[in-house]
C-alpha positions in Angstrom: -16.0 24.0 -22.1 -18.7 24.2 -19.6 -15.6 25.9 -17.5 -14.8 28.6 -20.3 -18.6 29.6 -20.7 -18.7 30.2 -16.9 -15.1 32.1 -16.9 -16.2 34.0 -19.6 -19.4 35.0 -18.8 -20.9 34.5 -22.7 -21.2 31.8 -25.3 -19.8 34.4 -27.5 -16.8 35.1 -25.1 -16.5 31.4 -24.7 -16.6 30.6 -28.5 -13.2 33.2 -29.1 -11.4 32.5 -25.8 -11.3 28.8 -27.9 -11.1 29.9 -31.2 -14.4 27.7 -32.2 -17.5 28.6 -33.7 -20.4 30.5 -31.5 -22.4 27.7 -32.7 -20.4 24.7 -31.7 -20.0 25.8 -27.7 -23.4 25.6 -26.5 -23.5 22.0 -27.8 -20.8 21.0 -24.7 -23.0 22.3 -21.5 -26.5 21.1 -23.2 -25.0 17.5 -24.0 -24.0 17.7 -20.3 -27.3 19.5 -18.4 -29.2 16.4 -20.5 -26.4 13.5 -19.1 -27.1 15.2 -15.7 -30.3 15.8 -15.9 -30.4 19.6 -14.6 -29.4 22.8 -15.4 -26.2 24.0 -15.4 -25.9 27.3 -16.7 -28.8 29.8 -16.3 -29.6 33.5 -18.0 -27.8 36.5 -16.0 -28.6 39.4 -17.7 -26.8 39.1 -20.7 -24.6 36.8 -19.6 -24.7 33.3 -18.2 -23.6 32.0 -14.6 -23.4 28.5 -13.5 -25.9 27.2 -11.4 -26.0 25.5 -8.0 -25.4 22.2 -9.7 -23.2 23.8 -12.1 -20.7 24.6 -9.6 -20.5 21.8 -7.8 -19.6 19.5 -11.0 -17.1 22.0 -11.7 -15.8 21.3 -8.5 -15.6 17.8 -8.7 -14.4 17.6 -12.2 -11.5 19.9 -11.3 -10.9 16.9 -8.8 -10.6 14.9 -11.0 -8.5 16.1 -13.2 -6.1 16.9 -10.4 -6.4 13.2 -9.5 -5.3 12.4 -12.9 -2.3 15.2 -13.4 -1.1 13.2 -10.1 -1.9 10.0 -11.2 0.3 10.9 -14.7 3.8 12.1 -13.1 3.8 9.3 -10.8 3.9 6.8 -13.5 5.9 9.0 -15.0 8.3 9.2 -12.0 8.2 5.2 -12.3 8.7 4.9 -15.5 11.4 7.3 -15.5 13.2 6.2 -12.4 13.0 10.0 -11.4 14.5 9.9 -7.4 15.8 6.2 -7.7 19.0 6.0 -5.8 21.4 3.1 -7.4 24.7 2.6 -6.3 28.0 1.7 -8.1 31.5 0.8 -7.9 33.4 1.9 -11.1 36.7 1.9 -12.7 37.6 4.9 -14.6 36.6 3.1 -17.9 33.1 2.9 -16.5 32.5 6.3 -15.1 33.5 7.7 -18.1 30.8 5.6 -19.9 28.3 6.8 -17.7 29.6 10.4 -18.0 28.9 10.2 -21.6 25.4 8.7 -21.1 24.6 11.3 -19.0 25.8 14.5 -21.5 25.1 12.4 -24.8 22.6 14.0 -26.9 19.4 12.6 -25.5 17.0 14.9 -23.9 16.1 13.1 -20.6 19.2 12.9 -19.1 19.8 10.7 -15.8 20.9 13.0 -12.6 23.7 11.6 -11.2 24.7 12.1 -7.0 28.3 12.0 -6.3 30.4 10.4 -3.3 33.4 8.1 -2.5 33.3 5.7 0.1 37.1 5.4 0.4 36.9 9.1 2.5 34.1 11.1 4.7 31.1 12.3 2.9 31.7 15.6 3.8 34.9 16.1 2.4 35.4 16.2 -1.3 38.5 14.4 -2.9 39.9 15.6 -6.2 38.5 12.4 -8.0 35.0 13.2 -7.2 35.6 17.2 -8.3 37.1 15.9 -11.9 33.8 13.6 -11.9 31.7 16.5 -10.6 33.4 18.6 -13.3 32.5 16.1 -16.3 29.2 15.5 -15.5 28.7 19.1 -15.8 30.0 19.0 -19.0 33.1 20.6 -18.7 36.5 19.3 -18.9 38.9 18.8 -15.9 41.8 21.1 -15.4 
């Protein structure tokens, strides 16, 4: 909130950027200026500005919430496996399993990467362009 006010200029600017009442934002910055013990915001005109000390715990809390967005998708990447690279041998009975896993209804859907050890890497064989065609979700000519 402390963030708004300063954007913002005004508690009152504050208060309807965040659709709350005029009353209810300066409660925010005083709770903080008396855990800190200084000021934070000061008069400027008829607007307010942060202060010296203002600034700098804006900077460090916008840190720290960077910190934690990063923290967040990388146990998000864990948990979701996101750039894990499995391999697997399949018959035809299998691949098609895991074709419909990957276009079944849910809405994370595993990416699969394509190749055939039985040729070079750089050439594509007409099994992996039917396998390539289904996992796109269409239906091999």
């Amino acid at each position: 909130m402390l963030k708004t006010v300063a954007a913002r200029g005004s508690i009152a600017a504050a208060a309807q950027s965040l659709a709350l009442s005029a009353g209810a934002v300066p409660q925010h910055p005083a709770a903080l200026r008396r855990e800190v013990g200084v000021d934070l915001l000061r008069p400027d005109g008829r607007t307010v500005a942060l202060t010296e000390a203002g600034r700098m715990l804006l900077q460090h809390a916008d840190r720290i919430l960077d910190a934690v967005q990063e923290a967040e998708s990388a146990v998000a990447a864990v948990k979701g496996m996101v750039g894990t690279t499995a391999t697997l041998a399949a018959l035809p009975p299998v691949t098609m399993h895991l074709v419909s896993v990957r276009n079944g209804p849910s809405t994370r859907r595993p990416a699969f990467g394509i190749s055939d050890p039985d040729c070079d890497s750089a050439k594509e064989t007409p099994r992996m362009t039917a396998l390539r065609t289904l996992l796109d979700g269409r239906q091999p000519r």
